[in-house]
MARBA-3410 file (N, C-alpha, C, O; in Angstrom, 1 decimal):
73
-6.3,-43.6,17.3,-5.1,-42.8,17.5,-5.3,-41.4,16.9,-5.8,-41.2,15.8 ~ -4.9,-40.5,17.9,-5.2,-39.1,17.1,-4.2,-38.6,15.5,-3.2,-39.1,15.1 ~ -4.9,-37.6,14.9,-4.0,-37.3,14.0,-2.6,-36.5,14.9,-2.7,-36.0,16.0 ~ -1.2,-36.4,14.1,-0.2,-36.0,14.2,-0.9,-34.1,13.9,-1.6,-33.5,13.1 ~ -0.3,-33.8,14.8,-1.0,-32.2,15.0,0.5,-31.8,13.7,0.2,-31.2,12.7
1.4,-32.1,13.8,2.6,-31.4,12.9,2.0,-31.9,11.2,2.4,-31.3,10.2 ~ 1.2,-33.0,11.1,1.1,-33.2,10.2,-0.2,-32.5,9.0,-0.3,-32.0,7.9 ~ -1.0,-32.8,10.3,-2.1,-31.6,9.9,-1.9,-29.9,9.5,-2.3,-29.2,8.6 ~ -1.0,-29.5,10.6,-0.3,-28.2,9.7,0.2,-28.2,8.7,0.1,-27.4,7.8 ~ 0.7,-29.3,8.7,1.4,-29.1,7.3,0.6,-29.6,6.0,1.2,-29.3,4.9
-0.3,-30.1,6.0,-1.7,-30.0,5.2,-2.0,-29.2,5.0,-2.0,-29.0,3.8 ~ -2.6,-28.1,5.8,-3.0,-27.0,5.7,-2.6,-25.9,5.3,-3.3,-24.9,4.9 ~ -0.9,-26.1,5.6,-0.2,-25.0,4.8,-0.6,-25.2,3.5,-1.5,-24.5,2.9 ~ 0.1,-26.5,2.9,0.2,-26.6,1.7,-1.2,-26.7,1.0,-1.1,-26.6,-0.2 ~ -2.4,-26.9,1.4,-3.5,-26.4,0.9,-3.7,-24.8,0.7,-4.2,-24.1,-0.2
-3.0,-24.3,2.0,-3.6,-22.8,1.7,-2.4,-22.1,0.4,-2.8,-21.3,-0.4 ~ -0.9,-22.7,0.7,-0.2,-22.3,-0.5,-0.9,-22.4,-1.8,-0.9,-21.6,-2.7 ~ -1.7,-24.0,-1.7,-2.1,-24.1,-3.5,-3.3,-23.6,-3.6,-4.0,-24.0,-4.6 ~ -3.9,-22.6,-2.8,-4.7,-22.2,-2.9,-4.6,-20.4,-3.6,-5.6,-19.7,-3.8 ~ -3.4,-20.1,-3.8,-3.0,-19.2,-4.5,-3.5,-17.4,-3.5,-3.3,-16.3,-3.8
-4.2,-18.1,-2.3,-4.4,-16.8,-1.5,-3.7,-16.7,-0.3,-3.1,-17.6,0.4 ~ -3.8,-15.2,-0.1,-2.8,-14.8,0.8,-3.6,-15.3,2.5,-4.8,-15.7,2.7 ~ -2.2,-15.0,3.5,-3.0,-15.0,4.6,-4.1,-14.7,5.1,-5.0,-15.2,5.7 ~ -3.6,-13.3,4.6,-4.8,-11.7,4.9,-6.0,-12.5,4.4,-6.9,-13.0,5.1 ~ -6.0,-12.6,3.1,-7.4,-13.5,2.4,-7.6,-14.6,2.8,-8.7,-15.2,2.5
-6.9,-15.1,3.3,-7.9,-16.6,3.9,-8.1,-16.2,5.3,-8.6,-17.0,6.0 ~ -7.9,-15.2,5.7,-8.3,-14.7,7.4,-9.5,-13.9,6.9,-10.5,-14.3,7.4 ~ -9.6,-12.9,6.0,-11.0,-12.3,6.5,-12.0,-13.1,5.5,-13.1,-12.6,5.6 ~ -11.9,-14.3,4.5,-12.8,-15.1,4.5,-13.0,-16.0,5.3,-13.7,-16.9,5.0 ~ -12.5,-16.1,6.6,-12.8,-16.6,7.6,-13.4,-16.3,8.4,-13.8,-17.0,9.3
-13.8,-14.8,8.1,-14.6,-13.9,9.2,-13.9,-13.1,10.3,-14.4,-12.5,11.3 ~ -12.5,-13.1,9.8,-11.7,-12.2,10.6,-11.5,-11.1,10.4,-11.6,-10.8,9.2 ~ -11.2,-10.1,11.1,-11.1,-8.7,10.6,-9.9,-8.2,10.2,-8.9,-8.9,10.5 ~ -9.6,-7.2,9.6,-8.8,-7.0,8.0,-7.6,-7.0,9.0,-6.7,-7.7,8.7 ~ -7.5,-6.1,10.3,-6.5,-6.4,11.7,-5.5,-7.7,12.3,-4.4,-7.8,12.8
-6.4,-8.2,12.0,-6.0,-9.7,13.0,-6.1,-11.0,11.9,-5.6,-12.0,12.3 ~ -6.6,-10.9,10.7,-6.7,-11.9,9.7,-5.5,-12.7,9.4,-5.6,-13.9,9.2 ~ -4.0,-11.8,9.3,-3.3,-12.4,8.8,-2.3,-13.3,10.2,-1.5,-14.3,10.1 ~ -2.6,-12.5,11.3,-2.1,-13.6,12.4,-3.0,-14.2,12.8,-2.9,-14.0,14.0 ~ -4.1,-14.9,12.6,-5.1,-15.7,13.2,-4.9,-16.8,11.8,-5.3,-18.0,12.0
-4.4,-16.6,10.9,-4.2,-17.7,9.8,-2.9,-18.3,10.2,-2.7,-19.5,10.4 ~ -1.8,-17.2,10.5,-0.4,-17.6,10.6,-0.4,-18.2,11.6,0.0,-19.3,11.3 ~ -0.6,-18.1,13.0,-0.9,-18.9,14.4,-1.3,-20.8,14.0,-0.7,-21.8,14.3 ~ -2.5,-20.6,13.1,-3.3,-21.7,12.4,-1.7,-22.9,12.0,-1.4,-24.0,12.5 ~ -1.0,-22.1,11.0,-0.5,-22.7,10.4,1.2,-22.7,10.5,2.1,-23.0,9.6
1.5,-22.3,11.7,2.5,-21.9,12.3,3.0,-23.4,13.3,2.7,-23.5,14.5 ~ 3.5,-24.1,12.7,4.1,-25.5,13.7,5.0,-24.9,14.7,5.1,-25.8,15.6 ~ 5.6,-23.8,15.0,6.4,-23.4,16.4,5.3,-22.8,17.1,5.7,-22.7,18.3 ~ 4.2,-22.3,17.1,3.1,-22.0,18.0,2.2,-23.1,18.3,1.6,-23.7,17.4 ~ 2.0,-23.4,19.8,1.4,-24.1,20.8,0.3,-23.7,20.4,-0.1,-22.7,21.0
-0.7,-24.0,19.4,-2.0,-23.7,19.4,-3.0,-24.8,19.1,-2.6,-25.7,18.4 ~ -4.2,-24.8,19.5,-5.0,-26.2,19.5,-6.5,-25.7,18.9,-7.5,-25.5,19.6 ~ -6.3,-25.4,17.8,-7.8,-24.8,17.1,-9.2,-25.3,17.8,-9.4,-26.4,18.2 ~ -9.9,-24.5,17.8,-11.0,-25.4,17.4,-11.8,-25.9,16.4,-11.6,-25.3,15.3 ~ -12.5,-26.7,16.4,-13.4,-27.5,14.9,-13.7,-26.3,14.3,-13.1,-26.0,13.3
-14.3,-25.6,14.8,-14.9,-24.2,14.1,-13.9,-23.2,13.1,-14.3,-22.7,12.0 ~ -12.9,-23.0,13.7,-12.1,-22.7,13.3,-11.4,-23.3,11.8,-11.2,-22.7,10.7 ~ -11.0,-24.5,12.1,-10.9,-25.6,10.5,-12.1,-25.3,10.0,-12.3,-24.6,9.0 ~ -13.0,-25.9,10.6,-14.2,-25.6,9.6,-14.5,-24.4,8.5,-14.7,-24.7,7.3 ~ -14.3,-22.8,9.0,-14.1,-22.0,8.3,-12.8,-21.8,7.7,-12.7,-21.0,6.7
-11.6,-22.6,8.2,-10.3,-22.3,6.9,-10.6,-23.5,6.1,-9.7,-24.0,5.3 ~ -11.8,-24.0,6.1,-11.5,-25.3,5.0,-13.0,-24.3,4.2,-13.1,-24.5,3.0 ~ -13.6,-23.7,4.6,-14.5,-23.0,3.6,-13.4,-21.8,3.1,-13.9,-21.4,2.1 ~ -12.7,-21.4,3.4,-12.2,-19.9,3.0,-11.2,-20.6,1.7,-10.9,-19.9,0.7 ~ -10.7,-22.1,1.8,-10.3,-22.9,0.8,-11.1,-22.9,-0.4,-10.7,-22.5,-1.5
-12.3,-23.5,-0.1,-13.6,-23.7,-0.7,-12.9,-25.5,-0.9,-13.0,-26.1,-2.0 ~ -12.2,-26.3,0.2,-12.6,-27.5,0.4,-13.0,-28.2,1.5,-13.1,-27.8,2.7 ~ -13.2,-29.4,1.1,-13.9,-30.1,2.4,-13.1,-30.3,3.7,-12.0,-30.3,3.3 ~ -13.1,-30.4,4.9,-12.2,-30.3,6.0,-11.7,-31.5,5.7,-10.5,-31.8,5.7 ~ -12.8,-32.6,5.6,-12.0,-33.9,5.8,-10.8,-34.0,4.4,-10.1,-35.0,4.7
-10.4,-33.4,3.2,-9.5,-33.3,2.9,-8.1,-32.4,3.1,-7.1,-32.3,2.5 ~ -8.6,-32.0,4.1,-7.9,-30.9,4.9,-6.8,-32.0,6.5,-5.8,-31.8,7.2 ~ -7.7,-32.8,6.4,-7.2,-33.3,7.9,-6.9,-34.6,8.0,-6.5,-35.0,9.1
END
């Protein structure tokens, strides 16, 4: 059975909250540009937006955390 997509956001928020950094900063340690960083995180972690990441994408907000995805997900 797949994971609950509402639940995994909400993981992710609350990792990036206790992660004490802003959006902007978890977007351009993601490799996003200083432009688009803070809505490419917000989209991420936004439960009213239809969005379906890809692995790649977790993959670099679980490094921009500096933790493992699979505690992420």
């Amino acid at each position: 059975m797949a994971p609950d997509k509402d639940a995994i956001r909400a993981k992710l928020r609350k990792a990036a909250e206790a992660s004490g950094k802003t959006q902007q900063e978890i977007g351009e340690a993601m490799g996003f540009t200083a432009g688009g960083a803070r809505q490419a995180v917000s989209r991420l972690l936004n439960p009213e937006v239809d969005y379906d990441p890809r692995l790649s994408t977790l993959v670099e907000f679980a490094k921009a955390l500096k933790k493992p995805l699979s505690e992420l997900l």
